[in-house]
C-alpha positions in Angstrom: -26.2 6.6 -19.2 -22.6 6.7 -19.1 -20.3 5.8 -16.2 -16.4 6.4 -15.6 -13.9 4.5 -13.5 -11.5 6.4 -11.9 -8.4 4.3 -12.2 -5.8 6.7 -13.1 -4.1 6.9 -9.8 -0.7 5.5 -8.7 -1.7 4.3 -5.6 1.4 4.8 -3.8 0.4 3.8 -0.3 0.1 0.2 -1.6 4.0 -0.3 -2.9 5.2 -2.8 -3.7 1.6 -4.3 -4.3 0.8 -1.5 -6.8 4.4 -0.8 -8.3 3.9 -2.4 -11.7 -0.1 -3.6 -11.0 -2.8 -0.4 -11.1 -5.0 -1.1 -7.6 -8.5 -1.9 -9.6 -6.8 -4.9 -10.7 -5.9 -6.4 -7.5 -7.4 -9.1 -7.1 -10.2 -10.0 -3.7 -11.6 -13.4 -3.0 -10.8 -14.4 -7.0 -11.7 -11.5 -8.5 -10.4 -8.2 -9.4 -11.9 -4.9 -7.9 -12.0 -3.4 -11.3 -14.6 -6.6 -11.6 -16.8 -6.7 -9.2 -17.4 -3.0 -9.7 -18.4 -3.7 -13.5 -20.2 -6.7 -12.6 -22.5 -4.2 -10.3 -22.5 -1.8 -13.6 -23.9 -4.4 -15.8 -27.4 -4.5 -14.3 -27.8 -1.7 -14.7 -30.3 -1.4 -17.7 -30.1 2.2 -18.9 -26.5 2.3 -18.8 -24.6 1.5 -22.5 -21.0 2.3 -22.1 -18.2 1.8 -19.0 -14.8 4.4 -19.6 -12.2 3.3 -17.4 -10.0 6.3 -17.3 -6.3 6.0 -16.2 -2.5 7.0 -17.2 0.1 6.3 -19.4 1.6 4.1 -17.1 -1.1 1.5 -16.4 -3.4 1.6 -19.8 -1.9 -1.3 -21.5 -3.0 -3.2 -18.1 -6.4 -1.9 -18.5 -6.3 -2.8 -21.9 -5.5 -6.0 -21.6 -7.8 -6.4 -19.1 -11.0 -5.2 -21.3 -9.4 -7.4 -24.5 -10.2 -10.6 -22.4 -13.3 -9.5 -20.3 -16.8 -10.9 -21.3 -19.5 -8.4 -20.5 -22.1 -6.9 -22.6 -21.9 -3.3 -21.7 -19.2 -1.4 -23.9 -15.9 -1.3 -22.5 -13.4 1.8 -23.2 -10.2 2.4 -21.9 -8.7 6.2 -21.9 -5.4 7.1 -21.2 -5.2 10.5 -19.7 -1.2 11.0 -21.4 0.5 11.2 -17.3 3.2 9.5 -16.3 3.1 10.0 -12.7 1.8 11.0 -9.4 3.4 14.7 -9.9 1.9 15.3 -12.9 -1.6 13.6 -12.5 -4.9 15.3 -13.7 -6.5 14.9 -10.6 -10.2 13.0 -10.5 -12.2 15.9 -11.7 -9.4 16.9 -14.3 -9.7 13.2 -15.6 -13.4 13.6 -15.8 -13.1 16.3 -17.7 -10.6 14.8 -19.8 -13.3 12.0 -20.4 -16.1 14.3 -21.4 -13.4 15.9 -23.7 -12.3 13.6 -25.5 -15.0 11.4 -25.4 -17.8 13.9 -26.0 -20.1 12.8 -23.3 -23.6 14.1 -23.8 -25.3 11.3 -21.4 -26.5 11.2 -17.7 -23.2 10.0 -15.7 -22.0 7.4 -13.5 -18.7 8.1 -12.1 -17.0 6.1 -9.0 -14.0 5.3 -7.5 -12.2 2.1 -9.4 -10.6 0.5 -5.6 -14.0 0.6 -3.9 -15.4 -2.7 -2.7 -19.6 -2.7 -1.8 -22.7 -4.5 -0.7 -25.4 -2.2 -2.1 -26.8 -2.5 -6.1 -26.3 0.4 -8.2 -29.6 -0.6 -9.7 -31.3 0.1 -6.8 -28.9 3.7 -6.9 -29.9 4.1 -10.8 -33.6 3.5 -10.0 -33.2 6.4 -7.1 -31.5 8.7 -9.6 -34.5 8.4 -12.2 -36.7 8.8 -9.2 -35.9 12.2 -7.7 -34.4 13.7 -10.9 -31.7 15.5 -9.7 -27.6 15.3 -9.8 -27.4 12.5 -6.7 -24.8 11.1 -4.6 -24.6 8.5 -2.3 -24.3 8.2 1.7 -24.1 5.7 4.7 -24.4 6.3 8.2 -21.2 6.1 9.9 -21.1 5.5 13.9 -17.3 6.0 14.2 -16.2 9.5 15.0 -12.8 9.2 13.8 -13.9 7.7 10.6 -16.5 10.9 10.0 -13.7 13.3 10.3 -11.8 11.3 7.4 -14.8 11.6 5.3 -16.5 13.7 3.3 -20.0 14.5 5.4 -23.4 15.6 4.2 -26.0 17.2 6.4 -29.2 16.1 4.8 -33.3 17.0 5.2 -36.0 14.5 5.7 -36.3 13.9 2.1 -32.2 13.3 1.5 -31.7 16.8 -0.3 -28.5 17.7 0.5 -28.0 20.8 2.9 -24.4 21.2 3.2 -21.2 19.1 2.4 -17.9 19.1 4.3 -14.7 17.5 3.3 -12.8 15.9 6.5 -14.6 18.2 9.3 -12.6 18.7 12.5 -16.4 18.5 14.2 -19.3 16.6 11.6 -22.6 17.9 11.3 -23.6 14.5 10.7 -23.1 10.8 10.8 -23.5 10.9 6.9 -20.4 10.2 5.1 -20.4 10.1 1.2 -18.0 7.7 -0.8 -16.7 7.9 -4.4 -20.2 7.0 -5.8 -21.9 9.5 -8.3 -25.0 10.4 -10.5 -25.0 13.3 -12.7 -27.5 14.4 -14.9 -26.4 15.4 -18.6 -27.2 19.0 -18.4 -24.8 19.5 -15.1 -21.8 18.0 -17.3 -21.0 21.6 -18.6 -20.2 22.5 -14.9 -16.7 20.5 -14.3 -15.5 22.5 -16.9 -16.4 25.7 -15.5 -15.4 24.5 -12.0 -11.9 23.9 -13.2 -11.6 26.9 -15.4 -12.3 28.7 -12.0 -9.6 27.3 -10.8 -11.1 25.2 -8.2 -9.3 21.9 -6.9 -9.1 19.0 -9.5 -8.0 16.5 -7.3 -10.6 14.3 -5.0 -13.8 14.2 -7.0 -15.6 15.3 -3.6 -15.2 18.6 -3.6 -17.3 19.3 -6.7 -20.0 18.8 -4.5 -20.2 22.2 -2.7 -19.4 23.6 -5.9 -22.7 22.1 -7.2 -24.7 22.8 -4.2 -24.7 26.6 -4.7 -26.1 25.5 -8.4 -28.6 22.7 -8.3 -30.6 20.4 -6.0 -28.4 17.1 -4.8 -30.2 14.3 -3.7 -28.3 11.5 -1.5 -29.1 8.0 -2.1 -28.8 6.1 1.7 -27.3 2.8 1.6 -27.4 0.1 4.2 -24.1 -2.5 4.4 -20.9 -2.3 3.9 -18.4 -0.6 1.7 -15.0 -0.8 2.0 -11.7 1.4 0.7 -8.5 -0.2 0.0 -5.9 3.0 0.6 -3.5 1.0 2.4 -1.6 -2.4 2.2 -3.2 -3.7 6.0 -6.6 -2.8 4.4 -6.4 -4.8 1.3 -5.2 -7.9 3.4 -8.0 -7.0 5.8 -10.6 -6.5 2.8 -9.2 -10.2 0.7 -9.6 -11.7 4.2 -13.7 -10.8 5.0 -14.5 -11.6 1.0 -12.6 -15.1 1.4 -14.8 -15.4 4.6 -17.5 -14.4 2.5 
């Protein structure tokens, strides 16, 4: 198993926090976010190599970054050649990117690179092996408002995935899905003929649909928290409950 960062953003809700400093290396409670996401990644067993991929702008950070960390998964840092939020690839454009240039051929991880969360992706690895489909993740939400920011899954007994909606004006569900993904090897082929269609490269959600009329999708329930950092008041309000913590 592979797995991808998605850290090619610019991030620019969070200026001046995020001018000259790529979000996944903001630092919470005296750690960065890129770091506590890879400390998660590193137990899991079956996964060999993490790609952080991001732009032309913040790879020397990123680089940097992997020169001096001290884990024992493989680190690679890939520099999808933009210079700005204009001309970004988009999530699933930089996935495919990855696969390109990287030539991917393994069961992949991908998540968002400013995510901060309580669950183990062990426990989401071990799921993934379980069911033996393409699998995302999911958390009940109880706040209306927040559902119809989401993306939201209507799901059966057994967590196959029925439907996905990005942002509904009325959810089917309280089952909202965060940047957290499993892929199996043979599905890789499919971003490439999902962009070549023309579909949207952008937010790596709406690949979902897209597979859904392909494939069984399984969605892994987590309990506890997870929490996005989009804006500056929910950074300070994310540092502050991991200080607490």
């Amino acid at each position: 198993m592979k797995a991808i960062v998605l850290a090619a953003g610019y991030a620019t809700r969070l200026y001046p926090l995020t001018k000259d400093t790529p979000k996944p290396l903001l630092e919470v409670a005296g750690t960065t976010i890129l770091d506590f996401i890879v400390a998660k990644m590193e137990k899991v067993e079956s996964l060999d190599e993490i790609i952080i991929v991001t732009n032309n702008k913040f790879a020397g950070h990123f680089e940097a970054w992997a020169k001096d960390a001290d884990y024992s998964k493989k680190l690679t840092v890939v520099n999808d050649g933009s210079l700005t939020n204009d001309t970004r690839l988009g999530a699933i454009g930089d996935i495919q990117y990855v696969i390109d240039s990287l030539k991917v051929d393994d069961d992949l991880m991908i998540m968002a690179g400013d995510n901060l969360f309580d669950f183990e992706l062990t426990d989401f690895a071990d799921y993934f092996h379980d069911v033996d489909t393409d699998c995302i993740t999911a958390y009940e939400e109880s706040d209306l408002n927040q559902q119809k920011r989401a993306g939201i899954v209507e799901l059966t007994d057994d967590q196959l995935v029925q439907s996905f909606e990005e942002k509904p004006d009325q959810p089917k569900s309280p089952y909202a899905v965060p940047a957290f993904y499993l892929y199996k090897k043979e599905t890789l082929p499919l971003f490439k003929t999902y962009l070549n269609e023309g579909n949207n490269p952008d937010a790596p959600g709406h690949f979902i649909p897209y597979l859904l009329d392909k494939k069984p999708v399984h969605a892994f329930l987590f309990e506890g928290k997870r929490y996005d950092i989009g804006t500056v008041e929910s950074y300070e309000r994310v540092k502050k409950i991991f200080e607490n913590k």
